[in-house]
Residue, then its C-alpha position, 0 to 999 in steps of 0.5 A: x500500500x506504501x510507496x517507499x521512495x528513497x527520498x521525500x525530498x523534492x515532493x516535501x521541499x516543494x509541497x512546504x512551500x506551496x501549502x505555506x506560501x500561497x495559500x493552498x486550501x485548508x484540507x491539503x495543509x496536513x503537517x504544514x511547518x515552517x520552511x526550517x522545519x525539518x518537515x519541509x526537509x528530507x525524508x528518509x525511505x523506509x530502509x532508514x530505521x531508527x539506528x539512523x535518527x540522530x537527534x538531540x530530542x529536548x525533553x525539558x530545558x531551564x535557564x539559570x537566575x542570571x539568564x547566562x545558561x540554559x540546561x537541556x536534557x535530551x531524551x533520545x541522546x541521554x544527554x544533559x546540556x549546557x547552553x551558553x545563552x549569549x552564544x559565547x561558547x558551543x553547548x557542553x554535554x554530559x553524558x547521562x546513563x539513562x534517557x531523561x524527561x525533566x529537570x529542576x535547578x537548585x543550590x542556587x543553580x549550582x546542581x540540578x536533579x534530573x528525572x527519566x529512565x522509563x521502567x528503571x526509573x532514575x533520578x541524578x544529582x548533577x553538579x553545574x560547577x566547572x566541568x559538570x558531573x554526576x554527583x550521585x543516582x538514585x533508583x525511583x518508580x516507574x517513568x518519572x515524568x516530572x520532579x520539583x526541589x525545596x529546601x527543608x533544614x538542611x535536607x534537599x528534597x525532590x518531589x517526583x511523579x513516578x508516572x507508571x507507578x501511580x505515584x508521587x515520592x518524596x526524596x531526600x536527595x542527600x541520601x536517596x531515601x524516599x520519606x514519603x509517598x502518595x498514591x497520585x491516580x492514574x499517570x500522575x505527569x507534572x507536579x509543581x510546588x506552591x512558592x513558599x513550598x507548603x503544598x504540591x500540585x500533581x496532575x494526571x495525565x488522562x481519567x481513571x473512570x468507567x468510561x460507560x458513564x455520563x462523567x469522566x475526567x482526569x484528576x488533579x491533586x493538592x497534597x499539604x506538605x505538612x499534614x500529608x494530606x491530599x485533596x482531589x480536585x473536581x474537574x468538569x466532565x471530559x478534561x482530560x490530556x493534562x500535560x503541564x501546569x504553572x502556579x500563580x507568583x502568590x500561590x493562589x492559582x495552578x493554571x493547567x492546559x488539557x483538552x475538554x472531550x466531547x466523547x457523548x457527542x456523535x463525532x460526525x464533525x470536528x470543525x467549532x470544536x464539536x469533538x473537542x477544544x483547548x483550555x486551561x484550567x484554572x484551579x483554587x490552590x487552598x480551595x482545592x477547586x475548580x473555579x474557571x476555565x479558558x478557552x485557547x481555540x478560536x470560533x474557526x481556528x482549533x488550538x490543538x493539544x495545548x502543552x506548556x504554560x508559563x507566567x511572565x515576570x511582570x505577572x500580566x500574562x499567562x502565555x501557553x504552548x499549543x504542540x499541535x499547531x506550534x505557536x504560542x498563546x497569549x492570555x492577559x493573566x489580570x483579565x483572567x483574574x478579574x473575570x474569577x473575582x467577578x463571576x456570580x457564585x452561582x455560575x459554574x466554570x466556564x460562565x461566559x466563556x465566549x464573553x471574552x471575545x469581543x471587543x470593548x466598545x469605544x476605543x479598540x481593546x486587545x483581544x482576549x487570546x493572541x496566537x503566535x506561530x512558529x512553524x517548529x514540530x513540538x512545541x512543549x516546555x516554556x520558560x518565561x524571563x523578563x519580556x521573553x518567552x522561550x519555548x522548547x520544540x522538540x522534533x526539531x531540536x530548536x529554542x523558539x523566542x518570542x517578545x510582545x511589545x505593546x504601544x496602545x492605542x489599539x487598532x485593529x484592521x481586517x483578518x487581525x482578530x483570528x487568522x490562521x497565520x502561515x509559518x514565518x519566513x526569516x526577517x530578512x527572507x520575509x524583507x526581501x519577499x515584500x520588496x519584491x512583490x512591491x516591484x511586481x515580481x512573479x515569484x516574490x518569495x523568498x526561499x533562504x533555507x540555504x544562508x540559514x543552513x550556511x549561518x548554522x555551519x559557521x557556528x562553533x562547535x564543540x567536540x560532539x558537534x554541538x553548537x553555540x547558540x544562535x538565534x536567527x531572527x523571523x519575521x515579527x507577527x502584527x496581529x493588530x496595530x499597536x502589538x508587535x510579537x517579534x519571533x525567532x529560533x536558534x538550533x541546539x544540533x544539525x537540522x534534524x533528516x527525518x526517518x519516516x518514523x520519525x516523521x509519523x511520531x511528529x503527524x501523529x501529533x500534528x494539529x495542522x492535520x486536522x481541518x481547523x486544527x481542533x485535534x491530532x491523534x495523540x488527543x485520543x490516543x496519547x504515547x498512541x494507547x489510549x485515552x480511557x474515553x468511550x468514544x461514538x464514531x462513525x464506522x458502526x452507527x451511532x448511539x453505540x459508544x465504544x472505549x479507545x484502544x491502545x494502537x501498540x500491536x495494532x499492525x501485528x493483530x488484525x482486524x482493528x477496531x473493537x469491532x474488527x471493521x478495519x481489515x488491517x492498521x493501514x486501513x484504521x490509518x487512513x480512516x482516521x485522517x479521512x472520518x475523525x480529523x476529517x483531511x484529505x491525507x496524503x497517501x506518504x504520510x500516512x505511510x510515514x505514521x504507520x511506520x511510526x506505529x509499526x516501531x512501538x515498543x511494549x513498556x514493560x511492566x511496573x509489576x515485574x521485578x527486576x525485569x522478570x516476572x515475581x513469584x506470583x506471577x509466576x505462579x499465575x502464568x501456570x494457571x493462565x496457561x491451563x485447562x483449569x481457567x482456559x485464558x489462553x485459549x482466546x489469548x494465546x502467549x505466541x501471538x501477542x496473547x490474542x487469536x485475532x479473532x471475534x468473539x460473543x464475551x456477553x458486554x453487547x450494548x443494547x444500542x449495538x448492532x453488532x455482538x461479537x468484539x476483536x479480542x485485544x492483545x494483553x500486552x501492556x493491558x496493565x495500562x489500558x483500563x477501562x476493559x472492554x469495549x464498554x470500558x466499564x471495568x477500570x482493574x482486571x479484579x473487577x473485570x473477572x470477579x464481577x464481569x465475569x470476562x470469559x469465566x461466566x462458567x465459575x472458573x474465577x470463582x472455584x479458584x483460591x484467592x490466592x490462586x485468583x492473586x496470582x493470575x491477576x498479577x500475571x496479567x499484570x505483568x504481561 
């Protein structure tokens, strides 16, 4: 079904600069990017595995107090940065033993603790001094994903999300002992402490609800340092897909970016956020409550899949990275405040939500939300400093910066409110570009990737080839007249050359992808499992929801969907472009996300020990295996524990028409709850105790409650 060109080259360079530059219609614009992305560069053919990616991929940054030194991580190359910020001097590198995802200065920016390892979960103490070091590591859970310092008398203490584990841990970094831990909900993500470090606020990724309700959502937590006591916060129905969070400078307020699923409604359309839109949450530290939500989307114009957020130093703006369609929001943080202060107490989040998005009357305001685009792949992590904000894009290996300057009055003029802005050229491309078509020039765009490329080779370069930091200037965004936002980008390594895994990760999160870029994938199916939603799509009528399944394998045991309707992944592929983000796709990328999908890899098990399964486990694999409860027959061990086959299991929804379901594959069905094509069941135990899955005969029952620990456990395991 593929092609499988040596090269994307030529059809990718000019299809950039055709959907970038003039104009092309709305539904061909699928991974549109900046012509210095490396998107619009070269592709490799499907010969090119992952042996030939060779990418710094920053997975966390940070800049010290003095703002001379930025701290990089990068997760693919395990490696930890330091970044002259000046471009004094080329990047230093320490070699890390584990690939890292978050990082926090503390001593004064003198050390730095940095998290990762996935399943052998690590936590370094470095030290910044001179040539840096590693001082001391530290085994943690599972995926740590985020990690925050105080000082306690004279302990060091990190704060750490051990994603997988479902936990949040507190250490004492001195020593590596953990003193305490909470038990922090499904896939605990981001944490933050309040300024004076009195309390925690830990975020979970995605729900951890039966999906078959009216109401599900993602949990956030606030945990009183103090007493050890932990209060959830609650959401509204559907948020979910929370990957950050800020805390207001008085401690007040943690801001959250997330995604807010419609998954009740009939997924027929996607354009003015009928499936889903983008917000930040705003939650009462103290309180521990819910008390506003803002909306990033615009009424044509989709902010998919919001990342980052961040405050400016001034305290006059919340500002917040949307991955999916990279650029940068703008929010006034006063405003934002106010509108809480002012709301009645009856009204519930989100009471006048659209209000915000007129002008005053009398003399032109600034607008509630203003966007910036970038054009870079990736675009997560923020750091706020004096008037600029620094975002972090991740598959393109490259530092965006942007300023706002403001000279009122305000004036706006046609198209200035909400446009869907094209990724900007150089300043000195896009100078060019304007005179020329000021002299009536045919072809007035400017195309300067070569003196960038140029620009790039002449820089110092360290051993490794990392280079000094260089920022190269962009063309300014003038959304309306009076506000300015000047832009540009510097590279931590080489312009990044595309495998096409590589390629369909980026698409796979791509916001530019789906008409009016509401969405991409990942928003359902994030790290491509699953959300925990029950969604109503089309394939199988409506009124019938059905519960999101990881895509880990799916290319391995067909059919796909859970009602077997896609004959294979490719077909599941190009269905999902075609009736969720509703794109004409092009045929190489989509060839480029089933690579991508094809090259999972299982997460092993956070119940497994040392890698091997325990004694329990073991113990349950035997029965497993056995005539005495039979799980293998429908599960099989030589074929990803799946017969690839339909089968009537007994959870038919009264509104579906079919009766038989795709029999899932086991694999890392430790993090795929809810169960079932219902997802009514959120643990294995309650799947076979009270629904009885495959054992309506007893089997379950007649076994021992050891015997029944045991083959849990093993499937835990798997």
């Amino acid at each position: 079904m593929c092609k499988t060109p040596r090269h994307f080259a030529s059809v990718a360079i000019f299809a950039a600069f055709c959907l970038c530059f003039i104009g092309a219609n709305r539904a061909l614009a699928q991974g549109t990017a900046s012509i210095y992305s490396a998107m619009s560069g070269e592709t490799l053919g499907e010969e090119f595995g992952e042996e030939s990616e060779n990418y710094v991929d920053p997975s966390d940054f940070a800049l010290d107090a003095n703002g001379e030194f930025f701290y990089v991580v990068g997760y693919e190359s395990s490696q930890f940065l330091r970044v002259n910020a000046k471009g004094e001097a080329p990047a230093q590198a320490l070699k890390l033993p584990f690939k890292p995802t978050k990082l926090a200065l503390f001593d004064s920016d003198r050390r730095a603790v940095v998290v990762g390892g996935d399943e052998n979960g690590t936590i370094a103490v470095l030290s910044l001094d001179g040539d840096m070091s590693i001082e001391a590591t530290y085994k943690t859970g599972h995926s740590p994903t985020d990690v925050d310092v105080k000082k306690s008398g004279d302990r060091t203490l990190a704060y750490v999300s051990n994603c997988f584990q479902g936990e949040v841990v507190e250490v004492d970094l001195n020593s590596g002992e953990t003193l305490r831990s909470w038990s922090a909900g499904r896939e605990p993500y981001a944490l933050k402490l309040t300024p004076n470090g009195d309390k925690l606020v830990v975020v979970d990724r995605i729900t951890n609800m039966p999906a078959n309700r009216s109401f599900s959502c993602a949990e956030v937590r606030v945990i009183d340092l103090e007493s050890g006591e932990q209060q959830i916060v609650e959401l509204l129905n559907g948020h979910n897909l929370l990957q950050d969070l800020e805390i207001s400078k008085d401690g007040r307020y943690a801001f959250i970016p997330g995604v807010q699923c419609s998954y009740l409604s009939i997924t027929s359309q996607v354009s003015g956020g009928w499936i889903s839109e983008n917000c930040v949450l705003c939650v009462d530290i103290d309180k521990a409550k819910l008390v506003e939500i803002f909306f990033l989307d615009d009424s044509e114009l989709g902010a998919g899949n919001p990342w980052g957020v961040a405050i400016s130093d001034d305290n006059e703006r919340l500002v917040v990275s949307i991955a999916g369609t990279d650029e940068i929001v703008y929010l006034p943080l006063q405003r934002l405040l106010q509108m809480i202060d002012e709301r009645p107490d009856w009204a519930r989040p989100g009471y006048g939500a659209y209000t915000y998005q007129t002008f005053a009357k009398g003399e032109v305001q600034l607008p509630f939300r203003v966007r910036a685009k970038f054009g870079f792949k990736g675009m997560r992590q923020l750091i706020a400093r004096g008037d600029d904000i620094y975002a972090l894009a991740r598959y393109e290996d490259v530092i965006c910066k942007a300023t706002l300057k403001l000279n009122p009055p305000y004036r706006h003029f046609d198209g200035s409110y909400v446009a869907q802005e094209k990724p900007p050229l150089s300043a000195a491309a896009a100078e060019e570009s304007k005179r020329r078509e000021d002299a009536g020039e045919k072809k007035p765009i400017v195309d300067d990737r070569q003196a960038e490329s140029d620009a790039y080779a002449a820089l110092e370069k360290n051993a490794d080839g990392l280079p000094a930091l260089s920022f190269t200037p962009l063309a300014a965004r003038v959304p309306m007249e009076g506000v300015l936002i000047e832009r540009s980008f510097a590279r931590l390594g080489a312009k990044p050359v595309l495998t096409m895994r590589r390629r369909g990760e980026i698409l796979f999160h791509d916001a530019t992808a789906c008409f009016e870029n509401w969405l991409s994938c990942v928003t359902c199916h994030p790290d491509a499992r699953a959300d925990g939603f029950n969604w109503d799509l089309l394939n199988d009528g409506t009124g019938n929801l059905k519960n999101t399944k990881s895509m880990l394998l799916a290319y391995e045991t067909p059919p796909c969907m859970i009602t077997g309707i896609r004959a294979d992944g490719e077909t599941a592929v190009r269905a999902g472009f075609t009736h969720i983000l509703f794109m004409r796709y092009q045929d190489e990328n989509a060839c480029c996300v089933d690579e991508y999908l094809k090259a999972l890899k299982p997460l092993p098990s956070p119940r497994l020990v040392d890698g091997k399964l325990s004694e329990s486990a073991a113990r349950g694999k035997k029965l497993f295996e056995s005539e005495k409860i039979g799980c293998s027959t429908c599960h099989p061990k030589d074929s990803y524990f799946t017969d690839m086959r339909l089968h009537r299991v007994g959870s038919q929804d009264p509104n579906d028409f079919f009766d038989k379901f795709d029999t899932p594959t086991l694999v890392e069905v430790w993090r795929t709850a809810p169960y079932l094509n219902t997802g009514m069941w959120t643990s294995v135990r309650q799947l076979l105790e009270e629904g009885k899955h495959g054992v309506k005969d007893g089997r379950f029952d007649e076994l021992t409650p050891q015997e029944q620990d045991d083959l849990i456990e093993y499937v835990l395991s798997l």
